[in-house]
C-alpha positions as CSV (number, residue, x, y, z in Angstrom):
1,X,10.1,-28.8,7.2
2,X,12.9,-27.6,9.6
3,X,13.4,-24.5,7.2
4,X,9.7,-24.4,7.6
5,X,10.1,-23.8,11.1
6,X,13.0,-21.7,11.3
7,X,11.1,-19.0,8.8
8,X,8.3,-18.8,11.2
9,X,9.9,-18.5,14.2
10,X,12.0,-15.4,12.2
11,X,9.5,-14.2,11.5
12,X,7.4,-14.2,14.8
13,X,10.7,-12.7,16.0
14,X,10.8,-9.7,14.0
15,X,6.8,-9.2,14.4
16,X,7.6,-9.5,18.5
17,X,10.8,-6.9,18.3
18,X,9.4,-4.5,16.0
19,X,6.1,-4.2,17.3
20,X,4.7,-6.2,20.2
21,X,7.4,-5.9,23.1
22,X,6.3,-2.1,22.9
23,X,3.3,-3.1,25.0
24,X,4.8,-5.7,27.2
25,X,2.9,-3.7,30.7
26,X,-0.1,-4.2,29.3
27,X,0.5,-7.7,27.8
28,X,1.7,-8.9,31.4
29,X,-1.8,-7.7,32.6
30,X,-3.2,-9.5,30.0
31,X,-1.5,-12.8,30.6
32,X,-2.0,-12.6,34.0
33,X,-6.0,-12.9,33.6
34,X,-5.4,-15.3,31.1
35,X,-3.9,-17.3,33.6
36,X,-7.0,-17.0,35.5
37,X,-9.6,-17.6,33.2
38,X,-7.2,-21.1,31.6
39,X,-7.2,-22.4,35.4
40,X,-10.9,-22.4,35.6
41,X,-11.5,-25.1,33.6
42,X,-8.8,-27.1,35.6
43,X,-10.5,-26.1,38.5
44,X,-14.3,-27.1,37.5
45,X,-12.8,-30.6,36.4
46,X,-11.0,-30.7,39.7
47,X,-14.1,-30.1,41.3
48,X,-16.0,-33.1,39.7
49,X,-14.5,-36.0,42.3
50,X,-15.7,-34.3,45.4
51,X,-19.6,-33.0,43.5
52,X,-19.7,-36.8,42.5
53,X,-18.4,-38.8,45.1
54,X,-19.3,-36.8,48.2
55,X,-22.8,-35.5,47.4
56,X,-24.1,-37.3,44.7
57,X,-22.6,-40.9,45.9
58,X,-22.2,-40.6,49.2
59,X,-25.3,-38.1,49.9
60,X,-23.0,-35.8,51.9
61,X,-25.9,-32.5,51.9
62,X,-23.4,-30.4,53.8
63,X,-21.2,-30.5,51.0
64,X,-23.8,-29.0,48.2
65,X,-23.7,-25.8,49.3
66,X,-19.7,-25.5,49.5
67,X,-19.6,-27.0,45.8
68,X,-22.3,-24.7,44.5
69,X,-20.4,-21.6,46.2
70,X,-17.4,-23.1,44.5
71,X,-18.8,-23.7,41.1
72,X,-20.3,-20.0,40.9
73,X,-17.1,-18.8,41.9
74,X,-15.3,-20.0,38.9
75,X,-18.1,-18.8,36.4
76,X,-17.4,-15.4,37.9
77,X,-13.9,-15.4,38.0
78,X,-13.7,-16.7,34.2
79,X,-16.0,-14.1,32.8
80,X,-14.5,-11.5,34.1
81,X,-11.2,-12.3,33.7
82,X,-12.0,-13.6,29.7
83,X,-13.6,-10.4,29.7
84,X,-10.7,-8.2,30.7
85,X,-7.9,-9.9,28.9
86,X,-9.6,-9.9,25.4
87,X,-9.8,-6.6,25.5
88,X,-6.3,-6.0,26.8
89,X,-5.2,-8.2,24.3
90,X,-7.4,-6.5,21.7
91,X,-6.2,-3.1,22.2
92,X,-2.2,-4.8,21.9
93,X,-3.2,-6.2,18.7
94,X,-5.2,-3.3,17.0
95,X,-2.1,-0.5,18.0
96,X,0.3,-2.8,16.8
97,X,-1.6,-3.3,13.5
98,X,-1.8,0.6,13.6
99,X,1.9,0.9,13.9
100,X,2.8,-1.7,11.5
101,X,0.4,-0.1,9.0
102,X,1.8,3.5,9.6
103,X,5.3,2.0,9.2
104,X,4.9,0.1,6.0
105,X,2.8,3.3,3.9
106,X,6.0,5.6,5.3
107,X,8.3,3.1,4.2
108,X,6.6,2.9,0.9
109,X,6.5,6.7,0.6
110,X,10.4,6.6,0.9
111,X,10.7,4.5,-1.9
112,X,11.6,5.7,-5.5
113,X,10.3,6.3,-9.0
114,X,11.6,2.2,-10.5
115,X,9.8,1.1,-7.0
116,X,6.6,2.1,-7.4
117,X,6.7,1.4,-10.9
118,X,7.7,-2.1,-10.4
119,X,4.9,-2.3,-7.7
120,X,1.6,-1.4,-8.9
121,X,-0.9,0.3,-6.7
122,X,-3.2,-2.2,-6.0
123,X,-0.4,-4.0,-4.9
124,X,0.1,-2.0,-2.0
125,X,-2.7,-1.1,-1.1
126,X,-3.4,-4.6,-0.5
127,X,0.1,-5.1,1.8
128,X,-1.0,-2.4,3.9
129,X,-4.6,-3.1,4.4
130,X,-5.3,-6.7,3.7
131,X,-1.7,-8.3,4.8
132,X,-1.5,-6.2,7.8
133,X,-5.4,-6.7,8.5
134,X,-4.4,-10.8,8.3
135,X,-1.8,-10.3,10.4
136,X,-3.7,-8.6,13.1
137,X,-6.8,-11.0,12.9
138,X,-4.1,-14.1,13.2
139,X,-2.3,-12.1,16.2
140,X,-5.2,-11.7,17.9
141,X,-6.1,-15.3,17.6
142,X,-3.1,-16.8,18.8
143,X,-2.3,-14.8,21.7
144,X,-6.2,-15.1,22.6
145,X,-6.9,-17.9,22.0
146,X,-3.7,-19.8,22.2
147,X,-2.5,-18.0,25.3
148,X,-5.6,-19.4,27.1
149,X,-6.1,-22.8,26.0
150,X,-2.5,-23.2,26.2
151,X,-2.8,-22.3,30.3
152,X,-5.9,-23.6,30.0
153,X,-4.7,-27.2,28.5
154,X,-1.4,-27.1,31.0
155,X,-3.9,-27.3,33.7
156,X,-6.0,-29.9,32.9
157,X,-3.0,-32.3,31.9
158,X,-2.7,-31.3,35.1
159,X,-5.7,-32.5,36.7
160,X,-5.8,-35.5,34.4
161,X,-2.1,-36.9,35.2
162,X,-3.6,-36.1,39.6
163,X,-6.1,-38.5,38.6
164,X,-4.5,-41.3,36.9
165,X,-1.0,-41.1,34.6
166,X,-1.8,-44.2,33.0
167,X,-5.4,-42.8,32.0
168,X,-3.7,-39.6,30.9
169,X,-1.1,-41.2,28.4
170,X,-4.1,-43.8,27.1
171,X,-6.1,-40.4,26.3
172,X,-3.0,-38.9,24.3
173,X,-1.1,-42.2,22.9
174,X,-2.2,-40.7,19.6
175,X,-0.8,-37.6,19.6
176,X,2.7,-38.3,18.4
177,X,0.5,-39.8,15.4
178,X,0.4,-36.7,13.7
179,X,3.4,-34.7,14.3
180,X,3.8,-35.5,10.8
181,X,0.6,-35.2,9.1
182,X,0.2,-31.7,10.7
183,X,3.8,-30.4,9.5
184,X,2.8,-31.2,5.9
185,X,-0.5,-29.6,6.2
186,X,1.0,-26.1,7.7
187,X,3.4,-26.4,4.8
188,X,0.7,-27.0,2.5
189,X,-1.5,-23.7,3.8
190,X,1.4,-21.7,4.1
191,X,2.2,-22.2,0.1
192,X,-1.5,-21.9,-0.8
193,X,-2.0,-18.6,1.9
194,X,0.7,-17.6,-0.1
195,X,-0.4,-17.6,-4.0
196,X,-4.0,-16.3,-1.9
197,X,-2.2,-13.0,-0.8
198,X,-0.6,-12.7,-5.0
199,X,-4.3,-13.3,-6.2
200,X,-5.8,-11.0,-3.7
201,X,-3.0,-8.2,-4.4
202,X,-4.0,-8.8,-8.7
203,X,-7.3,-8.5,-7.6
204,X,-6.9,-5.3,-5.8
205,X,-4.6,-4.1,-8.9
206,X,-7.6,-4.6,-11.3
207,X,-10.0,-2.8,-9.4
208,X,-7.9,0.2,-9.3
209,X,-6.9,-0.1,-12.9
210,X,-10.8,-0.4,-13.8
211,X,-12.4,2.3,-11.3
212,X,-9.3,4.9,-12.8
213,X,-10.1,3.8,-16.3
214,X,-14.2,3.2,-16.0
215,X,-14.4,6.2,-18.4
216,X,-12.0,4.7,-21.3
217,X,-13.9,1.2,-20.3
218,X,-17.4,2.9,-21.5
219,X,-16.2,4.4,-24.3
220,X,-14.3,1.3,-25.9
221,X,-17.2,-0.9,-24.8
222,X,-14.7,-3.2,-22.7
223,X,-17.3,-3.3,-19.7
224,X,-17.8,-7.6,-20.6
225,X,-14.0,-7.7,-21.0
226,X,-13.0,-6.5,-18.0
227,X,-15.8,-8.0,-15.9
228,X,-14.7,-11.3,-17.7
229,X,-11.0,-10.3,-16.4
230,X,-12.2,-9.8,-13.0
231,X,-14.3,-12.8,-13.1
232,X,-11.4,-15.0,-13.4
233,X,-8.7,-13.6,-11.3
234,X,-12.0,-14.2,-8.7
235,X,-12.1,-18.3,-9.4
236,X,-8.5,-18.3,-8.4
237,X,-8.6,-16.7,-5.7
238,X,-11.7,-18.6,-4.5
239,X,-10.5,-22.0,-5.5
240,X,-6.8,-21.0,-3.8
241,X,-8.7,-19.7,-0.3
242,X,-10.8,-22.9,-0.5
243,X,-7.5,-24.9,-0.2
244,X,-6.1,-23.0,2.4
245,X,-9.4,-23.1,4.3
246,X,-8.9,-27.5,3.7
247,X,-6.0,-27.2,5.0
248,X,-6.4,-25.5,8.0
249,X,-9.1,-27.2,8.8
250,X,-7.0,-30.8,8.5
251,X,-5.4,-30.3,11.4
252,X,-7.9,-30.0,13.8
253,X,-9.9,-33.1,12.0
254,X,-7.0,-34.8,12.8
255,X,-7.2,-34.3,16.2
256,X,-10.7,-34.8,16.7
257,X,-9.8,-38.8,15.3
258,X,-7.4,-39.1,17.5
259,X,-9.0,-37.9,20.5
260,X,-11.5,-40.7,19.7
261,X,-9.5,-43.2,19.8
262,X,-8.1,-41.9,23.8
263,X,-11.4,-41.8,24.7
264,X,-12.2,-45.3,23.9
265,X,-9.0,-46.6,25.1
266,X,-9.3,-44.9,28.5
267,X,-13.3,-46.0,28.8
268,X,-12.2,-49.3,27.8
269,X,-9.1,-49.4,30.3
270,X,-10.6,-47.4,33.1
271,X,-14.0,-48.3,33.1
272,X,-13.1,-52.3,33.8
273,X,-11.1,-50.5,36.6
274,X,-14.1,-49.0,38.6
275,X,-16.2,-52.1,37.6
276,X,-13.5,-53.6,39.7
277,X,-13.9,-51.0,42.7
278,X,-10.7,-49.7,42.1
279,X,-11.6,-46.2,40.9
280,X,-14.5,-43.7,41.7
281,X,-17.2,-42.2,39.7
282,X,-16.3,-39.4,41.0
283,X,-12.2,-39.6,40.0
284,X,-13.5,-40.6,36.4
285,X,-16.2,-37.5,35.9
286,X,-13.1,-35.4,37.0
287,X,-10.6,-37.0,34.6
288,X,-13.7,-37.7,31.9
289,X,-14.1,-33.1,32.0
290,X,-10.5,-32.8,32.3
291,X,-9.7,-34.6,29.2
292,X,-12.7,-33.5,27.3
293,X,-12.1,-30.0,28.1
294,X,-8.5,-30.5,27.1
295,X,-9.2,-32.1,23.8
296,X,-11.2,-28.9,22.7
297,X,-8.3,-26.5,23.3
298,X,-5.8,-28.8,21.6
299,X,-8.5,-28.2,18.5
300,X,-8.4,-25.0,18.7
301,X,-4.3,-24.9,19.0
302,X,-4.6,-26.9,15.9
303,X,-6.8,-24.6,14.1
304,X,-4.3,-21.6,15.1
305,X,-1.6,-23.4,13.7
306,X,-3.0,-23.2,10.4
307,X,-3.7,-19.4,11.1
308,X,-0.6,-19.0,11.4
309,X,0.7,-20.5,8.4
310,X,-1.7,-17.8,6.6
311,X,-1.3,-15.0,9.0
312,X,3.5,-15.8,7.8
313,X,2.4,-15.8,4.2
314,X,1.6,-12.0,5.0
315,X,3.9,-10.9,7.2
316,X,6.7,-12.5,4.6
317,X,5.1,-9.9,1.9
318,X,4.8,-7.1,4.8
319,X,8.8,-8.0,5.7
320,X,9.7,-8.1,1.9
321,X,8.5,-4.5,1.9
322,X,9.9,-3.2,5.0
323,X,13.6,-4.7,4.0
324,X,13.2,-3.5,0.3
325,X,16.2,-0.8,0.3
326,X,15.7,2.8,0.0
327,X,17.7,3.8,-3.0
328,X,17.6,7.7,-2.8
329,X,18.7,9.1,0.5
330,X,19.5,12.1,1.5
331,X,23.2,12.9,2.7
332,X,24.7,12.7,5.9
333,X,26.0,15.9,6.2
334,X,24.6,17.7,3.9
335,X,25.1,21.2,2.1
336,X,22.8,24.1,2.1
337,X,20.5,24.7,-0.4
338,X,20.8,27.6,-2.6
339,X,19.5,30.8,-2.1
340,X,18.3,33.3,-4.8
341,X,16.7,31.9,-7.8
342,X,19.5,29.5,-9.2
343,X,20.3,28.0,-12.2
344,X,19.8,24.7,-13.2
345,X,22.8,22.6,-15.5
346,X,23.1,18.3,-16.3
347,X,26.2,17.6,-16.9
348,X,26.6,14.0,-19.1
349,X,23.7,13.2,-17.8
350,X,22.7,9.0,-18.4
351,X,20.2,6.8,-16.9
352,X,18.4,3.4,-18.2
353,X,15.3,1.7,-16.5
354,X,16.1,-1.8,-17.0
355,X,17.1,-2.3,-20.9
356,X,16.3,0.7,-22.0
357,X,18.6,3.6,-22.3
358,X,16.7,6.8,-21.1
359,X,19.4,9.3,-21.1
360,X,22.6,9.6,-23.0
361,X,25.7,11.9,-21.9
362,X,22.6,15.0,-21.8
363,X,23.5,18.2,-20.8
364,X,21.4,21.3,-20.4
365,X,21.4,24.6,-19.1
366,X,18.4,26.6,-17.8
367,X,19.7,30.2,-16.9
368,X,18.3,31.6,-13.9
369,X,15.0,34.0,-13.7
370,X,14.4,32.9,-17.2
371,X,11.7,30.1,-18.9
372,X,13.6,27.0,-20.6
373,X,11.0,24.9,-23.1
374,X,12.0,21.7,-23.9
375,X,10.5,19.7,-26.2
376,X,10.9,16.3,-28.6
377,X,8.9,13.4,-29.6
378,X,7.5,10.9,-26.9
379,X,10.3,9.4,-25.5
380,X,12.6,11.5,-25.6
381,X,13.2,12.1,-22.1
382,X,11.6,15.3,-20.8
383,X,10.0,13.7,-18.0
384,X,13.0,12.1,-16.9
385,X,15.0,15.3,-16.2
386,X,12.0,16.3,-14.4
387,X,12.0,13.1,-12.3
388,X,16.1,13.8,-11.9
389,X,15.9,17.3,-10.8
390,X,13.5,16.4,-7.7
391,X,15.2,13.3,-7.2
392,X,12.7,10.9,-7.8
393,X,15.2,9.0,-9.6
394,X,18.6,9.6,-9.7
395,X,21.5,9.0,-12.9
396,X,23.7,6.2,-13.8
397,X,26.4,8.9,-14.5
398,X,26.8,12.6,-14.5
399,X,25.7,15.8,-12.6
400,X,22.9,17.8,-11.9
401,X,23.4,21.2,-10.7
402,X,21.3,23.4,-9.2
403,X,22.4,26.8,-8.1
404,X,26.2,25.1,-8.1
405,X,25.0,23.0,-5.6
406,X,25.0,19.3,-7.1
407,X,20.8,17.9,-5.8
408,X,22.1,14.8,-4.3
409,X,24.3,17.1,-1.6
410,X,21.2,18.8,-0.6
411,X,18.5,16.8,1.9
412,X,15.7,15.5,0.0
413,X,13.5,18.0,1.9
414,X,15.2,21.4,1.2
415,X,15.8,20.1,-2.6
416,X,12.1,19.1,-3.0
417,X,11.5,22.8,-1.1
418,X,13.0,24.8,-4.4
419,X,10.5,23.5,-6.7
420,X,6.8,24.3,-7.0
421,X,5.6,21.1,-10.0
422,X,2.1,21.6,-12.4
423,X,1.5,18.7,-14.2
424,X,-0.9,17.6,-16.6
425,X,-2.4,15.1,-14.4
426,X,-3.2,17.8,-11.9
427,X,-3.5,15.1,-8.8
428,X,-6.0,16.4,-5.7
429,X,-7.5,14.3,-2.8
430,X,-10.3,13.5,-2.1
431,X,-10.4,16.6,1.2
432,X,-11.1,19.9,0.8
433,X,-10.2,23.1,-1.6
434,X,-8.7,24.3,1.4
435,X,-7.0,21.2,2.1
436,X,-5.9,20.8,-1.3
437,X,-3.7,24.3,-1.6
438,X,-2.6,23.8,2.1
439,X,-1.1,20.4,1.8
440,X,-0.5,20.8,5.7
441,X,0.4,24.2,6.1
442,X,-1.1,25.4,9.0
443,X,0.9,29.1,9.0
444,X,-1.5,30.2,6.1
445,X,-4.6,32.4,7.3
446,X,-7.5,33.0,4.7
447,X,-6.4,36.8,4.3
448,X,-2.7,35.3,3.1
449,X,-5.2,32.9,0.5
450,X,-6.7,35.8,-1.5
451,X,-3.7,36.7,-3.3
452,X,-2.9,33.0,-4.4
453,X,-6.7,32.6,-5.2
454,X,-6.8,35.9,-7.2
455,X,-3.4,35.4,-9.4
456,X,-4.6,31.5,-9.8
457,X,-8.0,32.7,-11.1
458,X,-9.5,30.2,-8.1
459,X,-11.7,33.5,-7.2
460,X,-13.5,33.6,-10.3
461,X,-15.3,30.2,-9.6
462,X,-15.2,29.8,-5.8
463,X,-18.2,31.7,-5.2
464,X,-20.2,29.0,-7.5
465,X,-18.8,26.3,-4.8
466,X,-21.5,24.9,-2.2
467,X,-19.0,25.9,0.9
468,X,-16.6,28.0,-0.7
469,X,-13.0,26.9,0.0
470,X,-14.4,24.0,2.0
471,X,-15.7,22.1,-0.2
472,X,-14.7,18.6,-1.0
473,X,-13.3,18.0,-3.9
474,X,-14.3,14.5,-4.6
475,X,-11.9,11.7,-5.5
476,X,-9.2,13.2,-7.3
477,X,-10.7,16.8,-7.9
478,X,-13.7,14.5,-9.5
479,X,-15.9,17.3,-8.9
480,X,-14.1,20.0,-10.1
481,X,-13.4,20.7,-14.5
482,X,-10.5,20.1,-15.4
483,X,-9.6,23.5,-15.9
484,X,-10.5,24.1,-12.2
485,X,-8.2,21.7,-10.8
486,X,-5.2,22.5,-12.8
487,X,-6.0,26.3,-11.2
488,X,-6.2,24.6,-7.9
489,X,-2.4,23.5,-8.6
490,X,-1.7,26.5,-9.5
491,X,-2.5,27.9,-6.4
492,X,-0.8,25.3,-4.3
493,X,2.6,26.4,-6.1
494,X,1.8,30.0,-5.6
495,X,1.3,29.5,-2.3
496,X,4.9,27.5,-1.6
497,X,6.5,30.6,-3.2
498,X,9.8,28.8,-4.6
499,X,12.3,29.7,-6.6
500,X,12.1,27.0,-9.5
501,X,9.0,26.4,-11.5
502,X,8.7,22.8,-13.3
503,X,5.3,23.1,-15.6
504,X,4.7,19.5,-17.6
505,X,2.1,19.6,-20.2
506,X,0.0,21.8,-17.5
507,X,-2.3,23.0,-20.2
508,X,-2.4,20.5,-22.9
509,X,-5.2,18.6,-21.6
510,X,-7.6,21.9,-21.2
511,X,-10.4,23.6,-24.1
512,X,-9.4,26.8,-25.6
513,X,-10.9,28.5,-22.9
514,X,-10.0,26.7,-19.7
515,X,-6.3,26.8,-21.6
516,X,-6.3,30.7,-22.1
517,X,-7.5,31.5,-17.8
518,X,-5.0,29.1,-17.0
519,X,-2.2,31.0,-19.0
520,X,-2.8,33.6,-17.8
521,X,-2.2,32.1,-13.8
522,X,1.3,30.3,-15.3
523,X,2.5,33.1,-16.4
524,X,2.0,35.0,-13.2
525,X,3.0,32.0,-11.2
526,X,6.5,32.3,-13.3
527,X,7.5,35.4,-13.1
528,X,11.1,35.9,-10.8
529,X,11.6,32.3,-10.9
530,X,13.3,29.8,-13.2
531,X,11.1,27.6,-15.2
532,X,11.3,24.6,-17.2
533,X,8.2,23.7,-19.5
534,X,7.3,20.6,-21.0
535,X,5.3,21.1,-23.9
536,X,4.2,19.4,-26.9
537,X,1.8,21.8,-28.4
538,X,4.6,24.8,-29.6
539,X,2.2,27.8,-28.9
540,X,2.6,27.2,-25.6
541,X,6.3,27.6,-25.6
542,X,6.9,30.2,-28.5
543,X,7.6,32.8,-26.3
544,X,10.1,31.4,-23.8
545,X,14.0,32.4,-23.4
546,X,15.4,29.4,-24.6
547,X,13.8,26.3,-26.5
548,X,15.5,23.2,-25.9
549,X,15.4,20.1,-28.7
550,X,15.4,16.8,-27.6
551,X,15.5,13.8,-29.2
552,X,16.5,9.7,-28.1
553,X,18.0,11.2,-24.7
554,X,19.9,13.5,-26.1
555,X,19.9,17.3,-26.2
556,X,19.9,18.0,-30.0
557,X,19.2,21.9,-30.7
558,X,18.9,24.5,-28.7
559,X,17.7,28.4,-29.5
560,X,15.2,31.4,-29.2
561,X,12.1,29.9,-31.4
562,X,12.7,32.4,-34.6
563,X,16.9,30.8,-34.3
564,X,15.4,27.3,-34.4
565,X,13.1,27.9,-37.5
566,X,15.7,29.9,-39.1
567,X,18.2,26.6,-38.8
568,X,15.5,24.0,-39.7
569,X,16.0,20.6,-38.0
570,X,13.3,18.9,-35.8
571,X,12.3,21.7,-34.0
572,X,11.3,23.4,-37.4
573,X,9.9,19.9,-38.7
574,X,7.7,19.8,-35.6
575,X,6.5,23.8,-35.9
576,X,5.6,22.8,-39.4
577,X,3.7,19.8,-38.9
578,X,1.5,21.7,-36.5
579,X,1.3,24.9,-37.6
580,X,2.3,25.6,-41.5
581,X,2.2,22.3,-43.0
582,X,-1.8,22.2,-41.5
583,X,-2.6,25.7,-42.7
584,X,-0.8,24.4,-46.3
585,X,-2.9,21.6,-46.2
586,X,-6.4,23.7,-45.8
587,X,-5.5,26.2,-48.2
588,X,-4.5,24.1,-51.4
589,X,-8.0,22.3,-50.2
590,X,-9.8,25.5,-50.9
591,X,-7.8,26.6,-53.5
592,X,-8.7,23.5,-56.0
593,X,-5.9,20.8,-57.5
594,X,-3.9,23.4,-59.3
595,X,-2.8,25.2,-55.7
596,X,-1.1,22.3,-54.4
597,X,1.4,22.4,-57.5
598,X,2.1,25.6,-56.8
599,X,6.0,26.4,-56.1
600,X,5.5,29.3,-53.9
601,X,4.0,26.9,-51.1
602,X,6.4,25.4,-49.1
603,X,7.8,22.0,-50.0
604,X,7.7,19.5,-46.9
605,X,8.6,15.8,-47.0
606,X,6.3,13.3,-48.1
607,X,5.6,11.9,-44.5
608,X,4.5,15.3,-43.4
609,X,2.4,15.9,-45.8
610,X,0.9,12.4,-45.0
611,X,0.9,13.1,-41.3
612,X,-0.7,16.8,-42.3
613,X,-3.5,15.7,-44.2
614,X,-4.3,12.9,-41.4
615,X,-4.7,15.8,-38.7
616,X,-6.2,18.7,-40.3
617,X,-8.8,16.3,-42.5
């Protein structure tokens, strides 16, 4: 329990340092008319004794008129001063939400590769809209609220203990009652607020998963599997948030008993007093609104204190995130990049995620000005020296060169600055065509555009587009072809104009067509630069400088593509599977059973063959 209450008040510490003292000008404001509108209640108990005892008792008509002046005074004074410090406090509370929010997604953009694949995007997104949203509601609540009926509750102790001390402890001899009960029920919401936040988090996860994969859901006929996956990740998280909302709610229940039992004890106690003329009607009216104004705050301080067990389950995950290390840095003093269009060398290159072993003592050469291809099965680690060479990850061991400049000597930003990237997955946002080659560049005027949108082949079907270059793309590019958006791409590197060109797959997901226009804009975005090409599909790399052969990490052959076939190995296994071995296949097919005996074809292993047949069938 004492653990319990160290955590939070860490907690409330680092929410107060990092975020809240910023605003601690308008938060004096604030607490000054909280001040004002917590007295009033002390002061419209206070003024029960004379309302009862001088003009209702002793008929005292001079005295209506200053009580009613009094009692409209008070109404006026709380309203406006409720009025004015909610939305002080409001404003505190919604631009330290901001800031906090803006904080954690820049935090989370620092991060690398192994982070964000160890933390799934719904995952995120749920820390910085739902945690932070939690946090804010909570803040807002307990400086509000419990500012206010804190002051509020002060003050009509206050009054109570003025009328009578022993009435005042007989009205709260309870109270140390449930110091106990309420620590185990704020441990108890703070565990369940907790596994709430993980369910909500899963729940956000499988939206995402579903809404990126709604077309693969159709066409496997998952839509009942899914929903039924959805469906129960929901019973959780409502049979978790039910629990946390008992908890919560314990508290103040338990206050409400106890206040019961005051109230009878004081009635009982103080009622055979005035019976007895030793109290007035008037002195128990003010003590009677005293008390049951205070017991109604000390509910509500209750209820907050279960908000708050929720509101530290979320700023634990919030923290977690904002102390999770950034791994890749860049240096403190660092070197210059190069100039020119460099080359590009890993020297015993390794690297493992987890287990397994990525990268094994690789090293490669791309010469500068000139197009390196590599290729290899799945697996073999083409992506990763992508992934190295911006620095989205970076080795166990080895060296990565780049113009004799090793990449983890240069700043992140000029390193990232010598590479334009076209992927297969060519990623846009859900803003503008404009917007989407920009990528916040605002030193680019429309007349330096047509040249990028004329060598991208953009041009060709702008003029088709509602608004031209601003019109929105949808969510990811949705309303766009695909061939379109990988031309968009292409236009966003030819517009950043650097010296190192990193093309993955950038075709292999396009129609003959679509493949062919976009070709044609690679190979004008490459020339003068040096460029590395992932490719699986050979025709797309036949005609490059130097053809790389990977295999399990390792860098295994390397050659011109006639060198390659002329030496045989995996490269000329893989030309033959795609290209020969298919054509083989087609023409014994159409030649009869005698053909494929035929010694003059080429002989190729039996799993080939096998492999052959499956494709070209």
């Amino acid at each position: 329990m004492r653990d319990n209450d160290q955590a939070s008040a860490h907690l409330m510490k680092w929410l107060w340092r990092g975020y809240l003292n910023r605003h601690l000008g308008t938060l004096a404001v604030a607490v000054f008319f909280m001040i004002i509108e917590g007295s009033m209640l002390g002061a419209l108990a206070w003024l029960m004794q004379p309302m009862f005892d001088q003009v209702f008792v002793a008929g005292q008509s001079s005295m209506l008129a200053v009580v009613g002046a009094v009692l409209i005074g008070i109404f006026l004074m709380r309203a406006v001063s409720g009025v004015m410090q909610k939305v002080l406090l409001t404003r505190i509370a919604e631009k330290s939400a901001a800031s906090l929010r803006n904080d954690l997604l820049g935090r989370m953009m620092q991060q690398d590769g192994t982070f964000h694949q160890s933390h799934p995007p719904g995952f995120l997104i749920q820390r910085v809209q739902s945690d932070v949203n939690a946090v804010n509601d909570v803040w807002r609540a307990i400086v509000t609220g419990a500012g206010r009926d804190f002051i509020g509750l002060f003050v009509l102790l206050g009054v109570a203990i003025s009328v009578d001390p022993v009435w005042a402890l007989l009205a709260c001899i309870g109270i140390p009652v449930l110091v106990m009960p309420a620590a185990l029920a704020q441990r108890f919401v703070r565990k369940r607020a907790r596994e709430a936040r993980d369910l909500g988090a899963s729940l956000s996860n499988r939206l995402d998963e579903i809404f990126h994969g709604i077309v693969q859901i159709k066409l496997n006929g998952a839509e009942e599997y899914q929903a039924r996956q959805y469906r129960n990740l929901t019973d959780q998280y409502v049979r978790t948030q039910v629990r946390t909302i008992f908890g919560s709610a314990a508290i103040p229940a338990m206050i409400d008993i106890i206040s019961g039992f005051g109230f009878l004890a004081v009635i009982i106690y103080g009622g055979s007093e005035i019976i007895a003329g030793e109290k007035s009607i008037g002195q128990f009216m003010s003590f009677f609104t005293a008390m049951g104004f205070a017991f109604d705050p000390m509910r509500r301080l209750g209820a907050i204190s279960g908000l708050w067990q929720t509101a530290a389950a979320s700023i634990e995950r919030i923290k977690e995130l904002m102390d999770a290390p950034i791994r890749l840095t860049s240096p403190a003093s660092p070197a210059a990049a190069p100039t020119g269009t460099p080359d590009i060398r890993l020297e015993n290159v390794s690297l493992s995620y987890g287990e397994a072993r990525i990268l094994e003592d690789l090293n490669l050469t791309a010469e500068a000005g000139q197009t390196t291809a590599l290729v290899g099965a799945s697996g073999a680690g083409k992506s990763t020296i992508f992934n190295l060479l911006t620095r989205l990850v970076d080795p166990d061991a080895g060296k990565i060169l780049i113009g004799g400049v090793a990449t983890d000597a240069i700043s992140l930003s000029d390193l990232r600055g010598l590479y334009s990237v076209v992927t297969q997955e060519a990623l846009l946002f859900d803003e503008t065509l404009r917007e989407n080659i920009l990528m916040g560049r605002e030193d680019v005027s429309d007349e330096d555009l047509v040249p990028v949108l004329d060598a991208a082949h953009v041009t060709s079907f702008l003029a088709k587009l509602p608004a031209g270059l601003d019109t929105r793309v949808g969510p990811r590019g949705s309303a766009l072809s695909g061939g379109q958006r990988q031309r968009v791409v292409i236009a966003r590197a030819l517009l950043r104009d650097t010296p190192v060109l990193l093309l993955d797959e950038a075709t292999s997901a396009l129609d003959a067509q679509s493949e062919k226009v976009v070709q044609e804009a690679l190979d004008t975005l490459a020339e003068g630069r040096t460029t590395l090409v992932i490719a699986h599909r050979l025709s797309t790399v036949r005609g490059a400088d130097k053809i790389v052969v990977m295999d399990r990490g390792r860098v295994v052959d390397e050659g011109a593509h006639d060198e390659l076939l002329e030496r045989g190995g995996i490269y000329a296994d893989l030309y033959r599977l795609q290209f020969q071995d298919g054509k083989t296949v087609t023409d014994n097919r159409a030649r009869g059973p005698a053909a494929r005996h035929d010694p003059a074809v080429p002989a190729t292993s039996g799993l080939l063959q096998k492999l052959s047949s499956i494709i070209f069938r």
